[in-house]
C-alpha positions as CSV (number, residue, x, y, z in Angstrom):
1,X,0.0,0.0,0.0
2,X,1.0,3.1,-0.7
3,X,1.0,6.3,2.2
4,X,-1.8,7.6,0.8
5,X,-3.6,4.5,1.0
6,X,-2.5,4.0,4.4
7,X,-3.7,7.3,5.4
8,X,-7.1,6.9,3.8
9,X,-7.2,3.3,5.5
10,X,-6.6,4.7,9.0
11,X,-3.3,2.8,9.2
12,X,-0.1,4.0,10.7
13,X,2.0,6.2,7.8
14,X,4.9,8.6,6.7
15,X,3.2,11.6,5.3
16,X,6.7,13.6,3.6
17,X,7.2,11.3,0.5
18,X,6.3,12.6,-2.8
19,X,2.9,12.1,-3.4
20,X,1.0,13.4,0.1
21,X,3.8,16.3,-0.6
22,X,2.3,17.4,-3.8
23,X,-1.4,16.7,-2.9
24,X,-0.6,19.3,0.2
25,X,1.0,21.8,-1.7
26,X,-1.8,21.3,-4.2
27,X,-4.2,22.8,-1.5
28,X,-2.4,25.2,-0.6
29,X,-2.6,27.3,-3.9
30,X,-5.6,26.5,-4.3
31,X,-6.6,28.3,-0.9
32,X,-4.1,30.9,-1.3
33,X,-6.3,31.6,-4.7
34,X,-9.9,31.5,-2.4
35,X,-7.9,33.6,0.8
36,X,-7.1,36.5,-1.3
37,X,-9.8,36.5,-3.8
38,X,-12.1,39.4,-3.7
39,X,-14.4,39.0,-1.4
40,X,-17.1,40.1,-3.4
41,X,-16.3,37.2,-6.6
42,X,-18.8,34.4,-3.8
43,X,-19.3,32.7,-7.1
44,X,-15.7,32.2,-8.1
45,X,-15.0,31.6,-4.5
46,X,-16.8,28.6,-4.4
47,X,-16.3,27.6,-7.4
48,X,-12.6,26.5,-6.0
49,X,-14.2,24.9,-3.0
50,X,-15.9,23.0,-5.2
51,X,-13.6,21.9,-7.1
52,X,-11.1,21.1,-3.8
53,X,-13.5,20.2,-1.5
54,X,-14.5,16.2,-1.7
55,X,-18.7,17.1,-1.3
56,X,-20.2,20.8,-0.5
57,X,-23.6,20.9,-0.6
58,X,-25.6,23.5,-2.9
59,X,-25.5,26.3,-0.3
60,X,-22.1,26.7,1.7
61,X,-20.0,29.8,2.6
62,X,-16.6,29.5,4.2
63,X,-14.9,33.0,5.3
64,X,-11.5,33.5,4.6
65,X,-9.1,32.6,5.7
66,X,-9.7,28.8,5.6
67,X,-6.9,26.1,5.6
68,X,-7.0,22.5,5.2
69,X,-4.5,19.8,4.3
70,X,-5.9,17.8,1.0
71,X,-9.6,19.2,0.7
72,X,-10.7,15.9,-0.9
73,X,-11.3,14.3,2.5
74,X,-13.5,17.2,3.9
75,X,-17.4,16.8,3.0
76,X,-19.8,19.5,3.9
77,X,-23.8,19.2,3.9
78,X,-26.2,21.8,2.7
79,X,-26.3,25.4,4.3
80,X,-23.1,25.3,5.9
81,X,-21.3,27.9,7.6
82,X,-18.0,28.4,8.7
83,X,-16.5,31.9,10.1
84,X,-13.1,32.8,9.8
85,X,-10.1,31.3,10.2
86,X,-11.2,27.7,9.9
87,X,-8.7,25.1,10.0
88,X,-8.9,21.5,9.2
89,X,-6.3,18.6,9.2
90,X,-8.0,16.1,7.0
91,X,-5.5,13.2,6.8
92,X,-8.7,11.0,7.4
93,X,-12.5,11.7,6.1
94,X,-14.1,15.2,7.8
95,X,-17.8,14.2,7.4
96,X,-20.1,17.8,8.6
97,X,-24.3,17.5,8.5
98,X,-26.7,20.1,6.7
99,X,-26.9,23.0,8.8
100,X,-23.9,23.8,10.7
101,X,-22.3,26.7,11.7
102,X,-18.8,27.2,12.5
103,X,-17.5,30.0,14.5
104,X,-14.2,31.7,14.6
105,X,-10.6,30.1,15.1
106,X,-12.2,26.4,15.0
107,X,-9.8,24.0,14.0
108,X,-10.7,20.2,13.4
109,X,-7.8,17.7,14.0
110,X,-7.7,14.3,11.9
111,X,-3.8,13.6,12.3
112,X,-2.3,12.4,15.3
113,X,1.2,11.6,16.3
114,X,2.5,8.8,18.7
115,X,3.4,9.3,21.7
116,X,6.9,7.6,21.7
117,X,9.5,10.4,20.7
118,X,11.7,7.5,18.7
119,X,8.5,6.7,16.4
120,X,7.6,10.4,16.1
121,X,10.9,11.6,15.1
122,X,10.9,8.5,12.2
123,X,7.4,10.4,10.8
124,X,4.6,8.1,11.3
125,X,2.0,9.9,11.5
126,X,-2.0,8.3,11.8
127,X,-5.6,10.1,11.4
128,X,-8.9,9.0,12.5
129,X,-12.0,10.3,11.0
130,X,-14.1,13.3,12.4
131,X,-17.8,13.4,11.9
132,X,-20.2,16.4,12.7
133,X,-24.1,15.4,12.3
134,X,-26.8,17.7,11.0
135,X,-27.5,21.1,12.6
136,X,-24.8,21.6,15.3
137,X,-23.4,24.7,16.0
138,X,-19.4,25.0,17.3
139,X,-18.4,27.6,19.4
140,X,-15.2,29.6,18.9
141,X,-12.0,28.6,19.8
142,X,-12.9,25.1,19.5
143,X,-10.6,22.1,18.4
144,X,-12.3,18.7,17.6
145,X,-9.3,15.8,17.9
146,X,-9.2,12.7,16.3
147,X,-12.1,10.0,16.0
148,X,-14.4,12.6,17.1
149,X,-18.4,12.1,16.1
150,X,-20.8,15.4,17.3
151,X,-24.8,14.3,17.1
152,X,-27.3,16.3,15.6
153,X,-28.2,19.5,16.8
154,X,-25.7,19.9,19.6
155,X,-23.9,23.2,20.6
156,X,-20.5,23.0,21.7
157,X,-19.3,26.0,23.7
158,X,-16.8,28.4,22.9
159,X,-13.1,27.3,23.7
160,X,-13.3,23.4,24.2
161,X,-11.4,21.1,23.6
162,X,-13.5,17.8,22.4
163,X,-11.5,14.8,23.1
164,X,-14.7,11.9,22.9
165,X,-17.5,11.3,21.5
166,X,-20.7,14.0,22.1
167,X,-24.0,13.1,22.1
168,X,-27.2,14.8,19.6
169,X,-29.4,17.6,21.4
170,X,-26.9,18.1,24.4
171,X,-25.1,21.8,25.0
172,X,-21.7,20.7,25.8
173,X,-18.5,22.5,26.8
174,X,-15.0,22.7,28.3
175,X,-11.3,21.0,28.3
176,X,-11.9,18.1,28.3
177,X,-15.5,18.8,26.5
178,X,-17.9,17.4,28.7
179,X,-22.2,17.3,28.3
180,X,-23.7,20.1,30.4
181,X,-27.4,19.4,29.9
182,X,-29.9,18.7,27.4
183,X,-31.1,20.7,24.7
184,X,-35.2,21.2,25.5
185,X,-38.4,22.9,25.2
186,X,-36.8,25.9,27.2
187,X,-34.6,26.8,24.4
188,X,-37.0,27.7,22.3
189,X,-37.6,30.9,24.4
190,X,-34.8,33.4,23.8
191,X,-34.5,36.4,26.7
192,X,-32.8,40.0,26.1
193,X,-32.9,42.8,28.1
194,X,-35.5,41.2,30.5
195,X,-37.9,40.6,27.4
196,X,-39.0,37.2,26.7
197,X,-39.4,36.2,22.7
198,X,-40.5,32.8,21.1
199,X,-38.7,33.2,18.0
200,X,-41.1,30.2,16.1
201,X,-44.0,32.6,16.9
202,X,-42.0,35.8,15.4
203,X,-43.3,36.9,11.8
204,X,-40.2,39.5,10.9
């Protein structure tokens, strides 16, 4: 097998020969092209997502700057957002849901290293997929590690650090990332200065 195969396989591999080297360096002019674009070409913008980007959906919008390793592994759903300065190390398949939004400084980890300095040092290297289900919404500061899955319509707070599996319909947070409660019927009523609004029963 070849590294790339490895890679893809989820087996241990050396990512600096030639052919991971060129797929990376691939990316990155192709981002460089979408990072300093205009900001007002959208079209032409996403027209080298598309292109780079294994799956996008029909409606996406990623905010410059965005980095990633390959592109090819990363699959978006419909009506995806992500805010600036996303990164995303996708050595192994990043699978993200319809719906999501992305805040700033996220960053989505794939690749991993082992722990033993002699094996390090040699350049194996391993990934383990990340998957991000249908309307979640990622706070901030976040980074998502390895072999991460996210349920549907979870909220992770701003500035964790999600180390295991989270659940679908929980608000979760911290380092390590850890389920605060359950998403329910109270969160459908949204307070501001001491008003109360049920935003399903707002017209405009």
């Amino acid at each position: 097998m070849t590294s790339k195969e490895k890679m893809i396989a989820g087996e241990p591999y050396i990512a600096s020969g030639d052919e991971l080297f060129k797929e990376r360096q691939h990316a990155k002019v192709e981002l460089q092209k979408f990072n300093l674009m205009d900001p007002t070409k959208i079209k032409a913008r996403n027209k080298i997502l598309k292109q780079l980007l294994g799956k996008t959906g029909q409606r996406f919008f990623f905010e410059p700057p965005f980095l990633c390793d390959y592109g090819y592994n990363i699959e978006v759903g419909e009506n995806f957002y992500a805010n600036y300065n996303l990164t995303i190390l996708d050595c192994a398949k990043v699978s993200i849901g319809d719906d999501v939004m992305i805040a700033p400084n996220v960053s989505l980890f794939t690749a991993g290293h082992p722990v033993d300095a002699d094996l390090r040092v040699a350049g194996w290297e391993f990934a383990l997929p990340i998957t991000i289900g249908n309307r979640v919404w990622i706070g901030g500061q976040t980074v998502i590690n390895p072999g991460v899955t996210i349920g549907d319509n979870t909220v992770i707070g701003s500035g964790s650090v999600v180390t295991k599996d989270i659940p679908a319909n929980v608000v979760a947070a911290g380092n390590p990332c850890r389920v605060i409660r359950e998403i329910g019927e109270q969160d459908k009523i949204y307070y501001a200065k001491g008003r109360k609004f049920d935003l399903h029963e707002e017209k405009s």
